[in-house]
C-alpha positions in Angstrom: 143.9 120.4 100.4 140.7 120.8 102.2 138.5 121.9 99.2 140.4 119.0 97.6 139.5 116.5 99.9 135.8 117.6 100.0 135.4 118.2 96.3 136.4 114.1 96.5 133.7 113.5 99.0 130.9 114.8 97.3 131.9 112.7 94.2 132.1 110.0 96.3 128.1 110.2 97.7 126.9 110.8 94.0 128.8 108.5 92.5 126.9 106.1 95.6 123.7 107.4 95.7 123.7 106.5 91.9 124.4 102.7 92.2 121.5 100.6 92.9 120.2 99.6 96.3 121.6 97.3 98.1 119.1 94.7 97.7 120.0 94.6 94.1 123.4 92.4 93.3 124.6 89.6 91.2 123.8 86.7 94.4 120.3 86.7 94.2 120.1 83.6 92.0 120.6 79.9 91.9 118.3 77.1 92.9 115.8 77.6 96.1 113.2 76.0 97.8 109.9 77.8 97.7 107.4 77.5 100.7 104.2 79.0 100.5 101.8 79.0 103.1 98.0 80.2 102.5 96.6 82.5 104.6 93.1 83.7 103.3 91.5 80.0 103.7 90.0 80.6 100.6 92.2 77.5 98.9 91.7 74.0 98.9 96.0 74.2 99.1 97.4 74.7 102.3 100.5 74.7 101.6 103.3 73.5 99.0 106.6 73.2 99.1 109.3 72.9 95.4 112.3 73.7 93.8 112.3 76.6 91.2 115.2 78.2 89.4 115.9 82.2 89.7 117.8 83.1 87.2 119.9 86.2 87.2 118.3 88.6 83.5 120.3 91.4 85.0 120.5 94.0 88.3 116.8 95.0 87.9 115.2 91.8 86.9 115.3 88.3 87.6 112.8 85.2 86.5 111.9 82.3 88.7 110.7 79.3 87.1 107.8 77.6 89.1 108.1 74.4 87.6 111.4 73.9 87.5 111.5 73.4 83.7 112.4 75.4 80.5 109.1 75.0 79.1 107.3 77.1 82.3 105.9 79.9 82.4 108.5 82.1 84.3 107.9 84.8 86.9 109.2 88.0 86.2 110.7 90.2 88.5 111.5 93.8 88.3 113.2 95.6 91.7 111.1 98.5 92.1 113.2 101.2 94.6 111.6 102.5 97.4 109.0 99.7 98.3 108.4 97.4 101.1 108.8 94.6 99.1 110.8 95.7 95.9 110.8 92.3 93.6 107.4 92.8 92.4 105.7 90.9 89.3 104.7 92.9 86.9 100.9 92.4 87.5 101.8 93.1 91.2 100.3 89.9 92.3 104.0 88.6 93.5 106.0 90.7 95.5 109.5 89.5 97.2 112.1 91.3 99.5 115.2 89.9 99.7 117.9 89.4 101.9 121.7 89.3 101.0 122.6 88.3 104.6 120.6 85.0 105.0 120.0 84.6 100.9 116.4 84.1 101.3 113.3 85.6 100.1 109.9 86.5 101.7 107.2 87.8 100.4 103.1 87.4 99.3 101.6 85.9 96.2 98.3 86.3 95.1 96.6 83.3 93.5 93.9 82.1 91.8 90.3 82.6 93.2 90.9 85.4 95.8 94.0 82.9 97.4 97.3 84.2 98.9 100.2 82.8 100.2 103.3 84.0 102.3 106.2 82.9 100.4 109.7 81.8 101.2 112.6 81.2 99.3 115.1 79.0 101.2 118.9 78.3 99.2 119.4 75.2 98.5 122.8 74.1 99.4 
């Protein structure tokens, strides 16, 4: 009964440690406000504040559309396990964490002309 119950155990934690992080599920999507803030005072923008789209491509990637429009240019993101910030561009130049308990986003873009911005992603609700 013992082996039994163990031999279930240990199919239980790989069967877990096989699923995806926990940062990766089907709720990260839907319409959000994005706040960015510069913070290298290299940009005549201080900060901007619009609605964008993440859409939901599946549990590894998801696109946000800047412009809130089908004819953008979207943002790719692929979750990358093991980073500090594992939604990440795949230029690099756009990296998100996420968080399921307040579904919001923060993170760093790099811009144009050595700019960078902290970036939020607020639900809109």
């Amino acid at each position: 009964m013992r082996r039994s119950i163990l031999a279930f155990v240990m199919v239980a934690i790989v069967v877990a440690a096989a699923q995806p992080a926990a940062a990766i599920d089907n709720g990260f999507r839907g319409r959000y406000r994005l706040i960015e803030r510069e913070t290298s005072h290299a940009c005549p923008v201080g900060s901007d504040r619009r609605r964008v789209e993440v859409t939901y491509v599946n549990e590894r990637v998801r696109e946000i559309d800047p412009d809130h429009s089908t004819a953008g240019a979207n943002w790719r993101f692929r979750y990358v396990r093991g980073e500090r910030f594992p939604w990440q561009t795949n230029d690099g130049r756009f990296v998100l964490r996420y968080s399921r308990r307040t579904d919001s986003a923060v993170g760093i873009r790099d811009g144009l002309q050595e700019c960078r911005f902290h970036v939020r992603l607020v639900p809109m609700g």
